[in-house]
C-alpha angles and dihedrals in degrees: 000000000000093000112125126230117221101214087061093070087085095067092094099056122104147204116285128244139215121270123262135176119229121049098260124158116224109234107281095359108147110096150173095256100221101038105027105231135132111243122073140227135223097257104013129137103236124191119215113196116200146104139296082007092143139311140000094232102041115253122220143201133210127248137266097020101046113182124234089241127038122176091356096301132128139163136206135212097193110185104253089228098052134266134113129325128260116213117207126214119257123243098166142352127204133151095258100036142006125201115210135172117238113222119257089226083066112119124224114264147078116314136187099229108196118185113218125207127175087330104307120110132222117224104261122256117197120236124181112237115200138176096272131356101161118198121209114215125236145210091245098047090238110093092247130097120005115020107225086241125173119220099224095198096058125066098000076295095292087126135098131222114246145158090245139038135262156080130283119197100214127165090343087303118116103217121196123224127207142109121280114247132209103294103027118128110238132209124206118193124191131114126246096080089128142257114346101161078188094064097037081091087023115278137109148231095204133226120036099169091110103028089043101040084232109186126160128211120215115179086328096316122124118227122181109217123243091212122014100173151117111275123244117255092011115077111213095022104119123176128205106202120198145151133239115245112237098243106046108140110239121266130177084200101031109174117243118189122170117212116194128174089352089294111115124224137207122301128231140158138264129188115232116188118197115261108303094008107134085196139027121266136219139146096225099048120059125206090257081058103042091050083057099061096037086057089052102246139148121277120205114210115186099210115188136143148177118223158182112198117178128180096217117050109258144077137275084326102073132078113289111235090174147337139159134097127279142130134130147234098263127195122208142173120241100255081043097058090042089059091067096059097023126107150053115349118205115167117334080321123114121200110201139161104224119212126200127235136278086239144318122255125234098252083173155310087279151324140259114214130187148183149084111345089017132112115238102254095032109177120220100198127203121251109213099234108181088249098046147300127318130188133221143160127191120187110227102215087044092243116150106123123236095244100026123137115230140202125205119177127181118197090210132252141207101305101014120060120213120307145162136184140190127213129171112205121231106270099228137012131167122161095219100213094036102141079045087073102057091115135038114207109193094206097060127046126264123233125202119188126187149180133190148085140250096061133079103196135044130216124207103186119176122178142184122158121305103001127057122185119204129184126192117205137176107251087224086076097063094201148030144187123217106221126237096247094047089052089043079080098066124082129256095229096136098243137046140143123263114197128188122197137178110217137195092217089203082070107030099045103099110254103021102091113014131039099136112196116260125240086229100050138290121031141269112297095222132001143143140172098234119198113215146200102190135176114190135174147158109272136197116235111199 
C-alpha cells in the first residue's frame, strides 16, 4: 500500500515559463508546488515563478540528495526578524521559475525568501511558513480541478482515478484508468505534509495521521486517513491514504480537501461511479464530454438568460431590481469549469468557489430579442468586458411579463455560428418570508418559504467572496431549510447577496437548450437560455 510509485514524482513539475534576464519574483510567487497555496510547509517542495531565476535550458538535481545550488541558482529563507539564513535545496532551476525543497529543521514563521542567480539577488518577498499546509496534486499542475489520485486497491495501485475508462502506457508501466467506487482505497500525493528530518535524503519516519491531525474531506464527509506520511526515496512526496466509505453518493466532481494540523489545503475533485460502473455517469455530460475533461481541454458553455429580479417578493407587483437578457458564450478550462460544481455537498446545498473563464467568444456583432413588453427589432448590445464580449439588454420601462415567452437570435459572429433560442418564464413567483431573510446567522438554520407556478425547481444562492452556497430544490416542496453546517461555509464577512429563483430545470440544466455550433468546428459543450423569477437582496452574515 505505501509503495511509491516512480512516475509520480512528476507530479510536482510544472509548466515552463519564458526567459528573462534579472533575478525578479513575480508578486506572490512563492507556492506550495503541488497545491498551489501561500503558505509553506517544513519539508515541501515549493515552486517561485519569476524572471532571470536561472538558466535559459532548465537545469535539474537528482533525488534524494538534492544541492543547495543548481544551475547557478539559490535561494534564501532568511528569518524576517533577523537571524541567519536558511538555504533550500534545489530541485530545479529555469529562467521563469525555480523549485526548490525547504529544509524540515525550518521553524515556523515569516521569512524573507531572495533568489540568487549567477551572483546577482532578487529583492526579498516574504512568505509564512507553518507546521503542515499539505498540498493535493492535481491533473493540471496547478492545484485546482481533478487531483491526480491512485485507486490502491486496482492495478497494484498503478492506476489513476478518471472520469473515463481506460488504460495509459507511461514510463513501461501499463496504468489503468477509471473512477474510484464506494470502498476503494484511495491514495493523495502532493508535499507540504511537515517536518519529516528522515525525508529531507529520502527516507521516512511513517505514519503522521495522529501527530499530524491528517482528515480528509470527501463531499462534506470526514475520513481519517490510514497513512498520512513522506514517502520513502523522494524528499518532499508526501501521501495521504483513505477508504471510501461505503456509502459515499456518486460524483463525477466530488470535492477532496486535506486538513492537516488544522491548517486546510487546497481543494480539488474526484470522480466517484456507483458500484460496478467502469465510467462516471451523469445525464448532462456525455462520454465525448467526459473524455474531454478527463484529457484536460477547454469547454465552451454558452450562459444566457432572460429574467425578472425584483427586490421585494412578489410579481410583477414589487420593486425591479433588474430584468433584461444577457449572457455570453464563455470558454473554461477544465479545472475552471469543475470549480463551479465542485465542492462540499449538505443537504441538497453545494458549497463552491466559482471561478470565471478564461475568456468569452464573439457569437456575433449583436442580438434581436422579442416578446411580450418588447419592441419588434429589439437590439442586445455587447458590452466590451477585458476578456470578451458580453451581451445584455435592459428594458427601460421594466416590461418583460412573469409568464412571457421570449425569443432571443444571434446572426453569428467570428467564434460562434447562427443560433436562436425560446424560453417562457415561470408565470408567479413570492417568497413568502422574504424580509425574514435579511440576515443569515451561521449558527441557526435558514428557512425559505414560496409560493407560485410555471417552474418546477427553486434556488436558494447565497454568496459572499469567495465562497458561494447554492442549494436546488423541487418547487413542490414549497420550502426548505439550509442546514448549519451547510451556512458555517460561508464567510463572516458581515455582507453578502442572497438570491431566490424560480427556475423551469428543462432550461436551466447545462446541455439541454443551447450548443451553438463554433466557427472553428463542433459545437458548445453546454449551454441553455434560462427564464428566471428571480428576489435578491443584500444580506448580513454573522
Amino acid at each position: 500500500m505505501l509503495r511509491v510509485i516512480p512516475a509520480l514524482a512528476a507530479l510536482l513539475t510544472v509548466s515552463i515559463l519564458p526567459l528573462c534576464a534579472q533575478p525578479v519574483l513575480n508578486p506572490a510567487s512563492i507556492l506550495n508546488a503541488s497545491g498551489y497555496q501561500n503558505q509553506l510547509a517544513p519539508d515541501t517542495v515549493f515552486v517561485i515563478f519569476g524572471s532571470g531565476l536561472g538558466p535559459a535550458a532548465i537545469a535539474t538535481a537528482s533525488a534524494p540528495n538534492y544541492p543547495t545550488s543548481v544551475g547557478g541558482t539559490s535561494v534564501a529563507f532568511t528569518p524576517a526578524g533577523g537571524g541567519t539564513a536558511i538555504p533550500a535545496k534545489m530541485v530545479y532551476s529555469l529562467a521563469g521559475q525555480i523549485a526548490g525543497l525547504l529544509p524540515s529543521s525550518i521553524a515556523p514563521g515569516t521569512y524573507a525568501v531572495t533568489v540568487t542567480y549567477n551572483s546577482q539577488t532578487s529583492n526579498p518577498q516574504n512568505v509564512t511558513v507553518v507546521p503542515r499546509s499539505f498540498g493535493i496534486a492535481t491533473v493540471n499542475s496547478a492545484g485546482t480541478g481533478a487531483a491526480q489520485a491512485t485507486i490502491g486497491n486496482v492495478n497494484a495501485g498503478i492506476s489513476l482515478a478518471r472520469l473515463t475508462s481506460g488504460s495509459l502506457n507511461y514510463q513501461g508501466l501499463n496504468w489503468t484508468l477509471q473512477p474510484a467506487q464506494p470502498g476503494d482505497t484511495l491514495v493523495l500525493w502532493g508535499t507540504g505534509g511537515g517536518a519529516d528530518p528522515l525525508n529531507d535524503t529520502g527516507g521516512t519516519s511513517g505514519d503522521q495521521t495522529a501527530a499530524g491531525n491528517f482528515m480528509v474531506n470527501v463531499g462534506g464527509a470526514e475520513i481519517v486517513p490510514l497513512y498520512a506520511g513522506a514517502s520513502s526515496g523522494y524528499p518532499g512526496l508526501w501521501q495521504i491514504n483513505f477508504t471510501l466509505p461505503l456509502n459515499i453518493p456518486p460524483n463525477c466532481f466530488a470535492y477532496v480537501q486535506v486538513t492537516a494540523g488544522g491548517q486546510a489545503g487546497n481543494a480539488v475533485s474526484i470522480p466517484i461511479a456507483s458500484p460496478g460502473q467502469s465510467s462516471c455517469s451523469n445525464p448532462q455530460l456525455s462520454p465525448a464530454i467526459l473524455s474531454k475533461l478527463d484529457a484536460g481541454g477547454n469547454i465552451v458553455e454558452a450562459q444566457f438568460s432572460v429574467t425578472i429580479a425584483t427586490s421585494g417578493n412578489t410579481f410583477p407587483t414589487a420593486s425591479v431590481a433588474f430584468e433584461g437578457v444577457g449572457g455570453n458564450v464563455a470558454q473554461f478550462s477544465a479545472a475552471e469549469w469543475e470549480s463551479n460544481f465542485s465542492g462540499p455537498v449538505v443537504g441538497q446545498c453545494v458549497i463552491t468557489h466559482p471561478a470565471n473563464p478564461d475568456f468569452y467568444l464573439d457569437a456575433g456583432p449583436s442580438f434581436t430579442f422579442s416578446g411580450p413588453g418588447v419592441a419588434a427589432g429589439t437590439i442586445v448590445p455587447i458590452i466590451a468586458l477585458p476578456n470578451g464580449p458580453d451581451y445584455q439588454y435592459n428594458p427601460p420601462t421594466n416590461s418583460l411579463v412573469p409568464g412571457g415567452t421570449y425569443t432571443m437570435t444571434s446572426p453569428g459572429g467570428k467564434q460562434v455560428n447562427p443560433f436562436s433560442a425560446t424560453v417562457t418564464l415561470p408565470s408567479s413567483f413570492t417568497v413568502t418570508n422574504w424580509t425574514a431573510l435579511t440576515l443569515v446567522d451561521r449558527t441557526q438554520p435558514l428557512t425559505v418559504n414560496w409560493t407560485g407556478s410555471g417552474f418546477d425547481q427553486v434556488l436558494i444562492y447565497i454568496q459572499a467572496a469567495p465562497v458561494a452556497l447554492s442549494c436546488t430544490v423541487p418547487e413542490s416542496l414549497g420550502t426548505y431549510t439550509i442546514p448549519t453546517a451547510a451556512l458555517a461555509y460561508l464567510p463572516a464577512t458581515g455582507s453578502g447577496q442572497i438570491s431566490v429563483q424560480a427556475l423551469v430545470a428543462a432550461d436551466n440544466l447545462v446541455g439541454t437548450a443551447l450548443t451553438p455550433g463554433l466557427v472553428a468546428g463542433g459545437q458548445a459543450d453546454f449551454g441553455g437560455l434560462a427564464p428566471d423569477l428571480a428576489t435578491i437582496q443584500v444580506v448580513t452574515i454573522k
